[in-house]
LUMNUVEX-10319 format. One record per residue (C-alpha): residue number from 1; residue in three letters; chain; x, y, z. Coordinates in Angstrom, 3 decimals, m for minus. Example, Ala and Ser with C-alpha at 12.3 -4.5 7.8 and 13.67 -1.06 7.14 Angstrom:
k | r | c | c1 | c2 | c3
1 | ala | A | 12.300 | m4.500 | 7.800
2 | ser | A | 13.670 | m1.060 | 7.140
END
This chain:
k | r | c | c1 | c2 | c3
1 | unk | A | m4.473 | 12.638 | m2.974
2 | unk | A | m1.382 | 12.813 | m5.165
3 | unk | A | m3.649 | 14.339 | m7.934
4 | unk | A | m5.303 | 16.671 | m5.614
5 | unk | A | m2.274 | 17.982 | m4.112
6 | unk | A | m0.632 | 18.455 | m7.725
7 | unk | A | m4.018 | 20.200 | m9.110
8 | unk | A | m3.753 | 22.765 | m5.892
9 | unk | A | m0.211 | 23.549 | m6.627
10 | unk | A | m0.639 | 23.943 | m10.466
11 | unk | A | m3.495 | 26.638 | m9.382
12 | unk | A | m1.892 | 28.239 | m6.899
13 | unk | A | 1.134 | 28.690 | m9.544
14 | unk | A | m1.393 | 29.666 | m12.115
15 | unk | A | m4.518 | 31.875 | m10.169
16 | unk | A | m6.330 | 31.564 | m13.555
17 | unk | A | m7.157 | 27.764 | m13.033
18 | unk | A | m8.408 | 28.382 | m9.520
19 | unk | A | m11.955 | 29.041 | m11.094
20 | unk | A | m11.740 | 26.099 | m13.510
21 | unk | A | m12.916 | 22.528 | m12.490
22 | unk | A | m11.495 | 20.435 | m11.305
23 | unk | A | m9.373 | 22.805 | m9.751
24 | unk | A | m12.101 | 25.026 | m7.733
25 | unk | A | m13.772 | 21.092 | m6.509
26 | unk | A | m10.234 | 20.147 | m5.455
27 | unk | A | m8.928 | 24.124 | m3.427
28 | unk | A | m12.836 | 24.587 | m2.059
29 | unk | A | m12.913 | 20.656 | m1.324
30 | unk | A | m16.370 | 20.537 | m2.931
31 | unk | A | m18.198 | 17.223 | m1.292
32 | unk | A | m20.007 | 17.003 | m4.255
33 | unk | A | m17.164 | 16.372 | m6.612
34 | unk | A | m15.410 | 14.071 | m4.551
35 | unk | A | m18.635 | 11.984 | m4.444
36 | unk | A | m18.961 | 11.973 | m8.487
37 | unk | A | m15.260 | 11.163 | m7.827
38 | unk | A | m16.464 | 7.965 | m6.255
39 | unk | A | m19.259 | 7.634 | m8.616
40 | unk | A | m16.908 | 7.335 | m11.454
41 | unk | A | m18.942 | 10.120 | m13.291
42 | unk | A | m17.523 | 10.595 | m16.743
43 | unk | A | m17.673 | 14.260 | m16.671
44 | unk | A | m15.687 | 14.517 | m13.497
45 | unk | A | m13.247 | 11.900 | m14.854
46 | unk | A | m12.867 | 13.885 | m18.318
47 | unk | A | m11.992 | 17.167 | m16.259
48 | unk | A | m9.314 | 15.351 | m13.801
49 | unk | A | m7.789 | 13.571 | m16.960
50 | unk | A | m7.321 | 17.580 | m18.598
51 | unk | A | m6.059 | 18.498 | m15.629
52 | unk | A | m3.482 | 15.664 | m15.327
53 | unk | A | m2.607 | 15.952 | m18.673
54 | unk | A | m1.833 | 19.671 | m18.153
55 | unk | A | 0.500 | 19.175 | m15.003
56 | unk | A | 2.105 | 17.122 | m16.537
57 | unk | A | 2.932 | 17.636 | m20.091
58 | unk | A | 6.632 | 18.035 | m21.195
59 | unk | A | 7.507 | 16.115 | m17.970
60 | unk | A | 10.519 | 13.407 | m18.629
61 | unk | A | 9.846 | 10.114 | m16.794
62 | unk | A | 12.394 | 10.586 | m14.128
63 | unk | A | 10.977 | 14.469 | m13.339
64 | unk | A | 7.302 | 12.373 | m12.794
65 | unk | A | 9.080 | 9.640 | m10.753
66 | unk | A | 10.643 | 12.258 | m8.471
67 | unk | A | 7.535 | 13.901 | m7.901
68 | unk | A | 5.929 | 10.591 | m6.949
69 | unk | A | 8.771 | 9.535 | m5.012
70 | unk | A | 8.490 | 12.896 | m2.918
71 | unk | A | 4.448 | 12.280 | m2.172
72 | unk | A | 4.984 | 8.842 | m1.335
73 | unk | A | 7.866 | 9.529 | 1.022
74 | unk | A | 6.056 | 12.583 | 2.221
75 | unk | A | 2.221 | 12.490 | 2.365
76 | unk | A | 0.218 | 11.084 | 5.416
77 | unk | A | m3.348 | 9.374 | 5.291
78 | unk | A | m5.428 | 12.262 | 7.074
79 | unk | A | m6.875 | 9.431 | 9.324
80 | unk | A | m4.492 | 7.255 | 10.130
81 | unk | A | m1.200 | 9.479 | 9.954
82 | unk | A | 0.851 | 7.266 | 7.910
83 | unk | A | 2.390 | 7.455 | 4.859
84 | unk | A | m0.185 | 6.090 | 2.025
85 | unk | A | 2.060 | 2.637 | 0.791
86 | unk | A | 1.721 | 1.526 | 4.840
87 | unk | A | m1.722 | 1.061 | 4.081
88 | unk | A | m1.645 | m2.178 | 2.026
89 | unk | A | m4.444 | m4.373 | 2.677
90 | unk | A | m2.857 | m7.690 | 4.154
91 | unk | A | m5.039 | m10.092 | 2.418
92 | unk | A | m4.198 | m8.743 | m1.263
93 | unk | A | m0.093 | m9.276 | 0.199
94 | unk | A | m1.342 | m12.751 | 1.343
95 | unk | A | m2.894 | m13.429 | m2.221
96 | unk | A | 0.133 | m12.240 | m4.300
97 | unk | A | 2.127 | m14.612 | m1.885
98 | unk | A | 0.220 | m17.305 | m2.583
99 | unk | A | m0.065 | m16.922 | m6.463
100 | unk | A | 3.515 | m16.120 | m6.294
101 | unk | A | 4.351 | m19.440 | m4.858
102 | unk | A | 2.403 | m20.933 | m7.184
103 | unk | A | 3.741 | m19.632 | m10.161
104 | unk | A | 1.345 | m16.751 | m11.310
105 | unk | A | 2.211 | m13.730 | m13.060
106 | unk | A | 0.699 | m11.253 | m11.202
107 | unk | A | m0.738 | m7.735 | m13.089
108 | unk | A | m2.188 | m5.039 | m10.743
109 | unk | A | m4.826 | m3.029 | m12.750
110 | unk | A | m5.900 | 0.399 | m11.894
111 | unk | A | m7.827 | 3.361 | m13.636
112 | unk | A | m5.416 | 5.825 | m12.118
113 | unk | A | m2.132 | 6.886 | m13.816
114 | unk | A | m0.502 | 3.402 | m14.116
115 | unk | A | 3.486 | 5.527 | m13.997
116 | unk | A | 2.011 | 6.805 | m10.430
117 | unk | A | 1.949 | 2.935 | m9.054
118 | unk | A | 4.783 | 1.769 | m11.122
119 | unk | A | 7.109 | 3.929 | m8.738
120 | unk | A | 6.203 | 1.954 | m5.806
121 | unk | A | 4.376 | m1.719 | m7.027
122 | unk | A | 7.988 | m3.297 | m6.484
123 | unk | A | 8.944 | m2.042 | m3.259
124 | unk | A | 5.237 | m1.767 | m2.195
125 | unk | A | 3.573 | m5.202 | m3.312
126 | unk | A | 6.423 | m7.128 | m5.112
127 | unk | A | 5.145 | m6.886 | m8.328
128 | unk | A | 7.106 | m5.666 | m11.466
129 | unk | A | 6.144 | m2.295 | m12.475
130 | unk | A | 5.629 | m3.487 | m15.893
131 | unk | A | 3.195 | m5.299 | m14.652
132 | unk | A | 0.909 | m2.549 | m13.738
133 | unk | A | m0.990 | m1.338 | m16.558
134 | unk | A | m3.884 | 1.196 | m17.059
135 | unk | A | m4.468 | 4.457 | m17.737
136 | unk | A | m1.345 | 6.516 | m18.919
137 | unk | A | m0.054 | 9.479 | m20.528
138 | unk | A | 1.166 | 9.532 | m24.370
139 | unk | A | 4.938 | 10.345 | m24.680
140 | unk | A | 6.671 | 11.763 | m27.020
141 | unk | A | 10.670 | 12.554 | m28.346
142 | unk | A | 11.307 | 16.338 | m28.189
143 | unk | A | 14.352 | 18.315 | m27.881
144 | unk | A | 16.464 | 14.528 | m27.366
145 | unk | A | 13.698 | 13.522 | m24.535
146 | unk | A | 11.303 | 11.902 | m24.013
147 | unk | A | 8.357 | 13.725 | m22.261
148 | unk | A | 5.059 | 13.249 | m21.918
149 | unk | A | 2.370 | 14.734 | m24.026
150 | unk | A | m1.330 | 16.241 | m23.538
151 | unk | A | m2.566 | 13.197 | m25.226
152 | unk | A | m3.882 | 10.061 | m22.596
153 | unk | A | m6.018 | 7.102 | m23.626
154 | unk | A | m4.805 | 7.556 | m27.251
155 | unk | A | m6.345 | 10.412 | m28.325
156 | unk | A | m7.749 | 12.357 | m25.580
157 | unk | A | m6.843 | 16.128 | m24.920
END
């Protein structure tokens, strides 16, 4: 939803993405696209990767954290009307407890943007936020910051 709701407001800033995908899928909340979504289709992935790249190039890691911090604190699950890191499944809290306890370093792995869950894996599941890993934007020095770049998985643009 956090990727939606950033694609919508990069094309509403910019009308000439509104007829590029994924863009259009996301504003016209195409059914079909959000099903490829679920598919994992590699197409669909490629264009949500371009678009994430796009938002957020020349972002500094705070200006990315503050935008996650505001979703988080912000956006409601359509369905059950509560903010998104209330809806932890219990029995994934139950097993990090119990590997905890026993001494096991826990990593949480995800395909999404792994800087989107490190804002909240501490205060969310108890786990260090270099401890999620995953998918993630290429960052780079410029102008005495560091920012990140249109580059993700090493190479793609």
């Amino acid at each position: 939803m956090f990727i939606a709701q950033q694609c919508i407001n990069a094309a509403q800033k910019d009308p000439s993405l509104i007829k590029q995908q994924p863009y259009n899928a996301l504003i016209e909340k195409n059914e079909k696209f959000f099903e490829y979504a679920s598919e994992q289709n590699p197409e669909m992935a490629i264009s949500l990767i371009k678009a994430v790249t796009h938002i957020w190039a020349g972002k500094t890691p705070d200006e990315f954290e503050s935008e996650v911090m505001d979703f988080i604190s912000t956006a409601k699950h359509e369905k059950f009307l509560v903010n998104y890191t209330d809806l932890v499944y219990k029995p994934m809290l139950e097993l990090f407890d119990f590997l905890n306890y026993h001494d096991y370093r826990i990593f949480v792995c995800s395909g999404g943007d792994r800087e989107f869950m490190r804002v909240f894996a501490e205060s969310t599941w108890q786990i260090y936020k270099e401890d999620v890993i995953g998918t993630h934007s290429e960052y780079e020095y410029k102008d005495g910051k560091l920012k990140r770049s249109y580059k993700v998985f090493g190479g793609l643009q």
